[in-house]
C-alpha positions in Angstrom: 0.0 0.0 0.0 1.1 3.7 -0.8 1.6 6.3 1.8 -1.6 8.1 0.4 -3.4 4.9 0.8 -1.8 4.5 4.5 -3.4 7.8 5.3 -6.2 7.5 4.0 -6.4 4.2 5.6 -5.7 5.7 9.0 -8.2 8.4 8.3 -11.4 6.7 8.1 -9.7 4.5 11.2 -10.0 7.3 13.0 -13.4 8.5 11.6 -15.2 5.0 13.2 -13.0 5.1 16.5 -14.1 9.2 16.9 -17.4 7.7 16.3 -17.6 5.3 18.4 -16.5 7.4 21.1 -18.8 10.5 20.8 -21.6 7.7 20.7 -22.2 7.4 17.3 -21.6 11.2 16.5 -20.3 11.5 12.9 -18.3 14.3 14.5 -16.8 15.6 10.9 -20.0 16.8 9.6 -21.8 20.4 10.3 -23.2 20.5 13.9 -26.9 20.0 12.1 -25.7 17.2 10.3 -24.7 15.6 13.3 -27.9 15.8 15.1 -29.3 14.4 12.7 -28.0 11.2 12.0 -28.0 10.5 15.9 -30.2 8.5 18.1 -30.3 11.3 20.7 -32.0 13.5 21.6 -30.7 17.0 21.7 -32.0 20.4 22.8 -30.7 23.4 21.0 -29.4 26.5 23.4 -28.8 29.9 21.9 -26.1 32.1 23.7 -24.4 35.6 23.3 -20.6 35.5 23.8 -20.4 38.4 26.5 -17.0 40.1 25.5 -17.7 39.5 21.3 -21.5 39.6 21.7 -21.0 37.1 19.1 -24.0 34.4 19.0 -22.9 30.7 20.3 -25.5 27.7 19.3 -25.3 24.2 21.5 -26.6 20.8 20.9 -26.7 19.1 24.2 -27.4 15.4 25.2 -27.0 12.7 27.8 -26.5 9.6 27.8 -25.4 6.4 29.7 -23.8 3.9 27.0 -20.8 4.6 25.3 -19.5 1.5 23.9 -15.8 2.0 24.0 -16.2 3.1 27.7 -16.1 0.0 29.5 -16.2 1.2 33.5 -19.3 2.0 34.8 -20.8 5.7 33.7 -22.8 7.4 36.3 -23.6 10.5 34.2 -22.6 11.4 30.7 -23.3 14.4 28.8 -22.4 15.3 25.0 -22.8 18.9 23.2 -21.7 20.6 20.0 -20.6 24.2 19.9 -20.3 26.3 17.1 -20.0 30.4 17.1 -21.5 31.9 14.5 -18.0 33.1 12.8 -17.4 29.5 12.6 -20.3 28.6 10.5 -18.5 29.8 7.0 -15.5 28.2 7.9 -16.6 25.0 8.6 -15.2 24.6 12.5 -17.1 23.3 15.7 -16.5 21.3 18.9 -17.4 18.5 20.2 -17.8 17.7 23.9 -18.6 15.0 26.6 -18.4 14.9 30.1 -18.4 11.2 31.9 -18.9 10.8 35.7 -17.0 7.8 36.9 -17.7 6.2 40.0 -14.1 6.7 41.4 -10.6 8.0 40.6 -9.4 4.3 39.9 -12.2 3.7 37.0 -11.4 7.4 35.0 -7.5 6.6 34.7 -8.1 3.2 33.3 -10.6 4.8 30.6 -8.7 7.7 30.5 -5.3 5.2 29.2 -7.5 3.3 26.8 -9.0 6.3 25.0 -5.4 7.8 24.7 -3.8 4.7 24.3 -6.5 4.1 21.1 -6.2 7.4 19.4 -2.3 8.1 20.0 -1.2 6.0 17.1 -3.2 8.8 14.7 -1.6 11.8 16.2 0.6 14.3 14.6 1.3 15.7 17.8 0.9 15.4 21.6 0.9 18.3 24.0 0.9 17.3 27.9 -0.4 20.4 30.8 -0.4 19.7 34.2 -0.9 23.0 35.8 -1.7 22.4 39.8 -4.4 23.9 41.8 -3.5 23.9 45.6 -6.8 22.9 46.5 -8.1 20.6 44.6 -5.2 18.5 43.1 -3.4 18.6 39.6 -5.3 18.9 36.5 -3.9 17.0 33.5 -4.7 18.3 30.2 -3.6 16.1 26.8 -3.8 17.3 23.5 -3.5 15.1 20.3 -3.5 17.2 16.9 -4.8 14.7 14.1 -3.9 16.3 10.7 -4.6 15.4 6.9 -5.2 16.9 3.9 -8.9 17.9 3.9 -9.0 19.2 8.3 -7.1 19.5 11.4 -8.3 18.0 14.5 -7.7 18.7 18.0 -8.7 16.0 20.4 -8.2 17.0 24.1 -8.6 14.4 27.3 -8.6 16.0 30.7 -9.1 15.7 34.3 -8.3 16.0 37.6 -5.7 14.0 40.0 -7.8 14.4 42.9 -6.5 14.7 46.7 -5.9 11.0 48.6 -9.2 11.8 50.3 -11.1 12.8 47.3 -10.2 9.1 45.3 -13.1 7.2 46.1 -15.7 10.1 45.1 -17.1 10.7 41.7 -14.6 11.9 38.7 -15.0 13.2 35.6 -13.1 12.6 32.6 -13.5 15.4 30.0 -13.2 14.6 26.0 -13.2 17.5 23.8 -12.8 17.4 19.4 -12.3 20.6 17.7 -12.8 20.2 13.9 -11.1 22.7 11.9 -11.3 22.4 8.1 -8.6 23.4 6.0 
């Protein structure tokens, strides 16, 4: 196989695993688009950006499968945000928010999402900026790049305090599509 056909191979890869991951999102398309090919159900929030007074429009969901989650969910949210500059040049975010049951359960699902999508990065950038008190948050950053759009997929949470292990963590997934 060619190099093209390698990254074009790796492309639609990562097109089903971001898929499967923003349950069954086709995350690429228009925010619209992506509603509408989905099984959930979404309400649609209208806000003004207070410093541009530019308007924002979100998608929002929950939802408590997400089959390449494996620990137990105990809430789980998905939205799509796109500001209205962002219309014409074809760029949105996707979100999702998942409540584990403990610390233990969100660094095992935490690995196996990064561990899945690592081999399709360009580009990793690691943050762990500490917050005295509440613990270190961990930010990761994965740029996916090919010739139609640049992705940035973003993991993050929290290293809670000893104490704090055995309470409910969330794990935060965030895709930015940009298109070329």
């Amino acid at each position: 196989m060619s190099l093209v056909g390698n990254v074009i191979f790796a492309q639609g890869d990562s097109e089903k695993d971001f898929q499967k991951l923003f349950v069954g999102l086709n995350v690429d398309r228009s925010p619209e688009e992506i509603i509408l090919g989905s099984n959930l159900k979404f309400e649609k929030i209208t806000r003004t950006q207070e410093i541009t007074g530019e308007t924002i429009t979100i998608y929002h969901s929950k939802y408590d499968k997400n089959v390449m989650i494996k620990s137990k969910i105990l809430d789980a949210e998905v939205w799509i945000e796109q500001q209205d500059f962002e219309k014409d040049l074809g760029r949105h975010t996707v979100s999702q928010r998942i409540a584990f049951p403990n610390y233990e359960a969100l660094i095992v699902e935490y690995n196996n999402v990064f561990n899945k999508f690592e081999p399709y990065a360009s580009n990793i950038m690691g943050e762990s900026p500490e917050n005295e008190s509440e613990g270190k948050d961990i930010q990761t950053t994965l740029t996916i790049k090919d010739d139609v759009a640049v992705r940035y997929f973003n993991l993050s949470y929290r290293i809670p305090k000893k104490e704090h292990q055995a309470k409910t963590q969330y794990l935060l997934i965030s895709y930015r599509y940009r298109r070329w």
